[in-house]
C-alpha positions in Angstrom: 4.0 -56.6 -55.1 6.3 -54.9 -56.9 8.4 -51.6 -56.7 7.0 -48.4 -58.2 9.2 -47.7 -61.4 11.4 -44.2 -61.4 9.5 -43.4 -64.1 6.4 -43.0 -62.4 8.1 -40.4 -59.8 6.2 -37.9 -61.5 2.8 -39.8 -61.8 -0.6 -37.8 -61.0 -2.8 -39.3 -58.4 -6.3 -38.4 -60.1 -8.1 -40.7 -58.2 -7.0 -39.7 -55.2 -7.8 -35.9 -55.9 -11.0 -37.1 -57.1 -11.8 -38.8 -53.7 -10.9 -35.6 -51.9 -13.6 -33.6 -54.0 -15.9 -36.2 -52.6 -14.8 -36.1 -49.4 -14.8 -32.2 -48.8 -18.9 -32.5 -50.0 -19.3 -34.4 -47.1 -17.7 -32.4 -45.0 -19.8 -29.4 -46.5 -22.7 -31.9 -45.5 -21.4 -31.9 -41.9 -21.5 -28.4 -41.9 -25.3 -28.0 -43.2 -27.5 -30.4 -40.8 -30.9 -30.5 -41.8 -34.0 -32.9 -41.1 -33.4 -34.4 -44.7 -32.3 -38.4 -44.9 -29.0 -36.8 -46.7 -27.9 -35.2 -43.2 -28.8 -38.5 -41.1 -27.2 -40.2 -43.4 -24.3 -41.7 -40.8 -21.1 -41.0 -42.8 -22.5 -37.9 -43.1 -23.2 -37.4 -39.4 -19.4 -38.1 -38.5 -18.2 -36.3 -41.8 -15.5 -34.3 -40.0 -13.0 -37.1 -39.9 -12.8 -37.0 -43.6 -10.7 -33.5 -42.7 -8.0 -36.1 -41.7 -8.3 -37.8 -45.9 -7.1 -34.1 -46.6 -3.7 -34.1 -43.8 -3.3 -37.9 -45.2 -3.3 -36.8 -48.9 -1.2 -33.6 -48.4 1.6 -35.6 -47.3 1.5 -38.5 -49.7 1.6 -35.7 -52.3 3.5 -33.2 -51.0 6.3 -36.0 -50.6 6.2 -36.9 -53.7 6.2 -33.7 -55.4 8.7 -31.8 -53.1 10.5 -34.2 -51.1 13.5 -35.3 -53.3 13.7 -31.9 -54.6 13.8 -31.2 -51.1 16.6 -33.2 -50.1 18.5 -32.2 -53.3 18.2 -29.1 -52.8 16.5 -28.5 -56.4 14.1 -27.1 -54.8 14.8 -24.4 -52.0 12.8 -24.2 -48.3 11.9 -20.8 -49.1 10.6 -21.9 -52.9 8.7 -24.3 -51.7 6.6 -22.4 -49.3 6.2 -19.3 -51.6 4.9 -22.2 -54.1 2.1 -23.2 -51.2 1.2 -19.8 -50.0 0.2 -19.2 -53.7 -1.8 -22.3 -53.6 -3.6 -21.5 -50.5 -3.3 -17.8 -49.4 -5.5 -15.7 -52.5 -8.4 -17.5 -52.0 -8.2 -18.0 -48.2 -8.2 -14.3 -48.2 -10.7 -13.7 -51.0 -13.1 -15.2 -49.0 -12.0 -13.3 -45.5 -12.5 -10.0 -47.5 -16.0 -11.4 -48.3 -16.5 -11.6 -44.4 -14.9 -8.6 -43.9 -17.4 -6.9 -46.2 -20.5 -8.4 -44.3 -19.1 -6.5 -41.5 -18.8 -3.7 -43.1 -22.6 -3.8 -44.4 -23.4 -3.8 -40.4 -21.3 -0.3 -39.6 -23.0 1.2 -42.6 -26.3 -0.9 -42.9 -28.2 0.8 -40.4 -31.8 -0.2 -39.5 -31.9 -2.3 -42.5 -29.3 -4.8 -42.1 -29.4 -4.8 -38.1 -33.2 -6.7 -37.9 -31.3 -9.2 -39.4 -28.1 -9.2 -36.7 -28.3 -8.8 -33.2 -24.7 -8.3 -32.8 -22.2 -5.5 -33.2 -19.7 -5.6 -36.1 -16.3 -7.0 -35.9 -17.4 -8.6 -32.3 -18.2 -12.2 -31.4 -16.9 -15.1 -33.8 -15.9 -11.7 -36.0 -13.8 -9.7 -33.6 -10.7 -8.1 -34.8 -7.4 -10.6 -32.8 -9.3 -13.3 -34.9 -9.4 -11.3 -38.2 -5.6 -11.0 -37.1 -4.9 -14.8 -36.4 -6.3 -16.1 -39.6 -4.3 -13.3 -41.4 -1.2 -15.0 -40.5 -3.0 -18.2 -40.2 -2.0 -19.2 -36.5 -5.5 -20.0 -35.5 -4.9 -23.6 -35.0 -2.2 -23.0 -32.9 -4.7 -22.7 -29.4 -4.1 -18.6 -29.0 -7.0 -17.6 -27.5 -9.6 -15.9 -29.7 -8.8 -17.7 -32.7 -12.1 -19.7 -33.6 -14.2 -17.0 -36.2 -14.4 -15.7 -39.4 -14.2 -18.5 -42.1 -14.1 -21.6 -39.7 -13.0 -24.4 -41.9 -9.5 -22.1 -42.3 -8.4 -23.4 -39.6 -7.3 -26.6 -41.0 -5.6 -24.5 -43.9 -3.4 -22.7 -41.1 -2.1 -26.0 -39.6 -1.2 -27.6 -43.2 0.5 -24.3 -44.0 2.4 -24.8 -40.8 2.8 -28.3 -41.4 4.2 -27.9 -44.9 7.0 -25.4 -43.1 8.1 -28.0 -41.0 8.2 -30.7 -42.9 10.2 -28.8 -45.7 13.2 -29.0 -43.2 12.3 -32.8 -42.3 12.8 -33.9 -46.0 16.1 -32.6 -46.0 17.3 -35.0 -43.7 18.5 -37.7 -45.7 18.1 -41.8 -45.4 16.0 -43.7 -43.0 16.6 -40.8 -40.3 14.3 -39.1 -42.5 11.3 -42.1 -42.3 12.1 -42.5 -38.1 11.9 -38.7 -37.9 8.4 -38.6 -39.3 7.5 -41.5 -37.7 8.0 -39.7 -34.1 6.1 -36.7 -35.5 3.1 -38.7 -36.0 3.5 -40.6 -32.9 3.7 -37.1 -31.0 0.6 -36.1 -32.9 -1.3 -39.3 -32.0 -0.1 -38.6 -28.3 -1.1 -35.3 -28.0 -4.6 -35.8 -29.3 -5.0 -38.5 -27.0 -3.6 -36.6 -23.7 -5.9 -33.7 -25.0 -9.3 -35.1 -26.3 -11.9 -38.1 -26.3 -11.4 -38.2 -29.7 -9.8 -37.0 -32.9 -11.8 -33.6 -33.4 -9.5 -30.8 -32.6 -9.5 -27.9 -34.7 -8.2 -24.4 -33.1 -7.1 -25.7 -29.6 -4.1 -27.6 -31.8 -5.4 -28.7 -34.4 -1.8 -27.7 -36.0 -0.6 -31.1 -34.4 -3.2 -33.6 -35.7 -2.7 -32.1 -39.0 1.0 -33.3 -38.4 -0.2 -36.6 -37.6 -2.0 -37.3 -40.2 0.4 -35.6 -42.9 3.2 -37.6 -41.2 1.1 -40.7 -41.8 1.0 -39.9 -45.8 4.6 -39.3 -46.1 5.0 -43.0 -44.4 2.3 -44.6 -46.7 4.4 -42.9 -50.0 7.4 -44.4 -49.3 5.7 -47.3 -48.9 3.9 -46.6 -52.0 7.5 -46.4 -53.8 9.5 -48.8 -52.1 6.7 -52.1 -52.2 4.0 -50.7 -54.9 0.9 -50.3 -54.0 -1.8 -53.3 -53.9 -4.1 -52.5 -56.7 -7.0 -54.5 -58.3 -10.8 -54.1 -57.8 -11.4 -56.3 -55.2 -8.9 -54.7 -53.0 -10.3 -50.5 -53.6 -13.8 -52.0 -53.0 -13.3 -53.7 -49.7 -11.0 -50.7 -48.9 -13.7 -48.1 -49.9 -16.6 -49.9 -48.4 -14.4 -50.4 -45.1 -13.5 -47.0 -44.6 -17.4 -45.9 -44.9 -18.1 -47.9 -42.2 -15.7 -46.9 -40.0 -16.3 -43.2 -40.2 -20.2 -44.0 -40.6 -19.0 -45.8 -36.6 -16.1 -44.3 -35.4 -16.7 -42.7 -32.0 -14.9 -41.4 -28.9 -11.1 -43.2 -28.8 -11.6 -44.9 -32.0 -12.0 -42.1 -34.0 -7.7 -41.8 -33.0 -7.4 -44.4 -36.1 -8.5 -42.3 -39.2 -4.9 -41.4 -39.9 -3.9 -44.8 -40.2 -7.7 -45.9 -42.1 -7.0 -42.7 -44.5 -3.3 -44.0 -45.0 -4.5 -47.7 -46.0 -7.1 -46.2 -48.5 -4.4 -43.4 -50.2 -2.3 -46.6 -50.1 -4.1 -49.1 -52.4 -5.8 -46.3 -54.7 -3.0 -44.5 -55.4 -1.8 -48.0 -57.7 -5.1 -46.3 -59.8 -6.2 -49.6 -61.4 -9.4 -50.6 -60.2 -13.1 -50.4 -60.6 -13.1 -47.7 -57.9 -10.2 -46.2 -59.6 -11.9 -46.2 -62.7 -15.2 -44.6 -61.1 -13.3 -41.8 -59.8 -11.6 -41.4 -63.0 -14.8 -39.8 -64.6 -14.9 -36.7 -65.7 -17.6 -35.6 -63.1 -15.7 -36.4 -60.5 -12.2 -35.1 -61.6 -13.8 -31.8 -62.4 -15.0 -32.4 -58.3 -11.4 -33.2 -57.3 -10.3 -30.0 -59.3 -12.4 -28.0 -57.6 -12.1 -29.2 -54.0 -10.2 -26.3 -52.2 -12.7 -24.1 -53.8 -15.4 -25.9 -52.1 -13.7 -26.4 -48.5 -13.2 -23.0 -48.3 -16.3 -20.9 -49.7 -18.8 -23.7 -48.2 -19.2 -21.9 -44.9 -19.3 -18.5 -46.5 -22.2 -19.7 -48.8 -24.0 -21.8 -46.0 -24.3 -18.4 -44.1 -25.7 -16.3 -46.9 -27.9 -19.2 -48.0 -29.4 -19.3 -44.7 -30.6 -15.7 -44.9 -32.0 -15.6 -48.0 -34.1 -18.6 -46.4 -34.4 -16.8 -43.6 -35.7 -13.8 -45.2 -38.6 -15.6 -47.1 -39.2 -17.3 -44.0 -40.2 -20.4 -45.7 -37.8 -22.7 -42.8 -36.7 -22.6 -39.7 -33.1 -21.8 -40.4 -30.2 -20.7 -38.3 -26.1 -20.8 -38.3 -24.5 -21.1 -35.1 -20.4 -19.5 -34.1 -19.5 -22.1 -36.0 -20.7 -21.5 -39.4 -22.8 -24.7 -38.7 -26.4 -24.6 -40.9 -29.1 -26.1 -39.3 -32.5 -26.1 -41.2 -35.7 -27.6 -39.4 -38.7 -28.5 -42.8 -40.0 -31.7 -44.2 -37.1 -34.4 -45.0 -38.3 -34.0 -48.5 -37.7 -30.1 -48.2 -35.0 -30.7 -46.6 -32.8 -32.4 -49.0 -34.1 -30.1 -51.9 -32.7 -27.8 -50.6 -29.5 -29.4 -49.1 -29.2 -30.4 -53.0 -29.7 -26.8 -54.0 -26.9 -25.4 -51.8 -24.7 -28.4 -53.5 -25.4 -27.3 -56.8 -24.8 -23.6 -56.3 -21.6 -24.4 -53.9 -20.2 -25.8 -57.2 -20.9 -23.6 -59.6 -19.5 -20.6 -56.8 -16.5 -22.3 -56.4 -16.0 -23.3 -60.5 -16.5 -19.2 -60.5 -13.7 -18.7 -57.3 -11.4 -21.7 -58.9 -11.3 -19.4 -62.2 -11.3 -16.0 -60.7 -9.3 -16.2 -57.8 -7.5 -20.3 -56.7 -6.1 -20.7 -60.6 -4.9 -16.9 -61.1 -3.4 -17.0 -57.8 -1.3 -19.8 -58.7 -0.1 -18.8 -62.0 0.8 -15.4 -60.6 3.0 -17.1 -58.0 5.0 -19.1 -60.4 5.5 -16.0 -62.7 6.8 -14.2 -59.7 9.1 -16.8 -59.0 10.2 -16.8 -62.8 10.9 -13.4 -62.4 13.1 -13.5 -59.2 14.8 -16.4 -61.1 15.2 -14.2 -63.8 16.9 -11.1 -61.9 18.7 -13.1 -59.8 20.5 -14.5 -62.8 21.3 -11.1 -63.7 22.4 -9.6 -60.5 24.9 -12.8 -60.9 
């Protein structure tokens, strides 16, 4: 093995992108069970670990995108976090508006809309201190109240925290830096193990196993860097087809290794030279990766209008629980028509959101930025 050159500091990680469009369809999968052969499908069933691929990836990328900067101080704190707020805030709230106008349909929908509903607006999984925690995106945090509105957001509150506290940990300089992370993924592993059965904790602290596993990325790139990664085919196949069957497996206690399973995985593909590598490198599946925070986050939105429009025609037995979980009773063959048919409209929804609302949002950030740069330069 050989180190990774400086010139590569600034390499892309397609592949692994790639692989986390694939992963959050799963996880949309998870979130839409059905009595298809596509929702018994066993990595499907346990599709919730692959949340952990996403705390795995944001650190391997984050830390090699921002954490020399970091340390150099080319890059401020508060830059930094203005540059991930633009990445993740205008969609996460173009989508809590969209909730926020179901709920207003209810106040002025009258008879019409309420033999749909049997609740009250803003009440339940939609009450107002929830509206208020994913506002400031502290629902993973364990504050009472905070499970509602778009579910899935809670793991976009913990990264958010995550990426605030790790901007101050890359400014430590050395090997303090690698024995400080190394303790925050240690305290992550041991809180979810005081706490839980097993890894699935989302708002009662979910905030810490998203610093475990983010933790466990910055590790694996500075292994990356300092040993190169082990690339070839044979290696991303037995590491693909091995990490299948442990989330198609993992249960109960063992489910505390995903962090470290995810880590392995990021650590061989990101080397991107193998017949896995060179799958993922197809256009379908990039155009997947490029959309994949458009599909995490719309997918339970979606699920639940889906779900009444099928409910509506009455042609299934259809319902979605506090959760934003589907669950659609018909024919396996039905079934996964359908399942394929929410897929299919997911994507094109979130190619319109990535367009409309996730690209825009970005580009406006970085202009604002430009700007401050700009009139700061004058003031001086």
């Amino acid at each position: 093995m050989t180190a990774v050159p400086s010139s590569e500091a600034k390499m892309r990680f397609d592949v692994l992108d790639a692989l986390r469009g694939i992963c959050a369809v799963i996880v949309v999968l998870y979130h839409f069970k059905s009595s298809g052969y596509i929702s018994n499908l066993m990595v499907v069933r346990n599709g919730w670990l692959f949340v952990d691929y996403f705390f795995v990836l944001s650190g391997f990328v984050i830390a090699h995108s921002y954490g020399e900067r970091l340390r150099e101080k080319t890059v401020s704190v508060g830059r930094f976090m203005a540059l991930r707020m633009g990445r993740i805030y205008p969609l996460h709230i173009a989508v809590l508006l969209g909730f926020v106008a179901l709920e207003m349909l209810l106040v002025f929908g009258g008879d019409t809309i309420a033999q749909y509903v049997s609740r009250e607006p803003f009440s339940g999984s939609r009450d107002l201190w929830s509206l208020v925690q994913n506002l400031f995106l502290i629902q993973s945090f364990g504050i009472p109240g905070g499970p509602g509105w778009n579910t899935p957001a809670w793991s976009i509150a913990a990264e958010m925290w995550t990426y605030f506290l790790f901007a101050f940990v890359f400014l430590v300089r050395g090997r303090a830096m690698l024995v400080l992370t190394g303790a925050l993924a240690l305290l992550g592993l041991g809180f979810a193990v005081m706490t839980s059965d097993d890894l699935h904790i989302t708002f009662q602290g979910g905030f810490l196993r998203c610093v475990f596993g983010f933790a466990m990325g910055v590790l694996t790139y500075h292994a990356f860097r300092r040993f190169g990664g082990i690339g070839g085919s044979a290696w991303e196949v037995a590491l693909l087809l091995g990490t299948i069957l442990y989330v198609s497996f993992a249960e109960d206690a063992l489910t505390f290794a995903a962090p470290f399973v995810f880590s392995a995985m990021v650590f061989v593909l990101a080397s991107q030279r193998g017949v896995v590598s060179r799958l993922l490198s197809m256009k379908a599946f990039q155009v997947l990766g490029l959309l994949s925070y458009s599909i995490y986050m719309v997918h339970n939105f979606l699920h639940g209008r889906f779900a009444e429009v099928l409910q509506i025609t009455g042609l299934v037995d259809v319902s979605v629980n506090n959760d934003g979980v589907t669950s659609l009773v018909a024919t396996p063959l039905v079934s996964d028509i359908l399942t394929i048919a929410m897929l299919a409209l997911l994507v094109l929804v979130s190619f319109v959101s990535y367009h409309l609302v996730e690209k825009p949002g970005q580009t406006i950030t970085r202009r604002w930025l430009a700007k401050s740069d700009q009139t700061s330069g004058q003031a001086a």
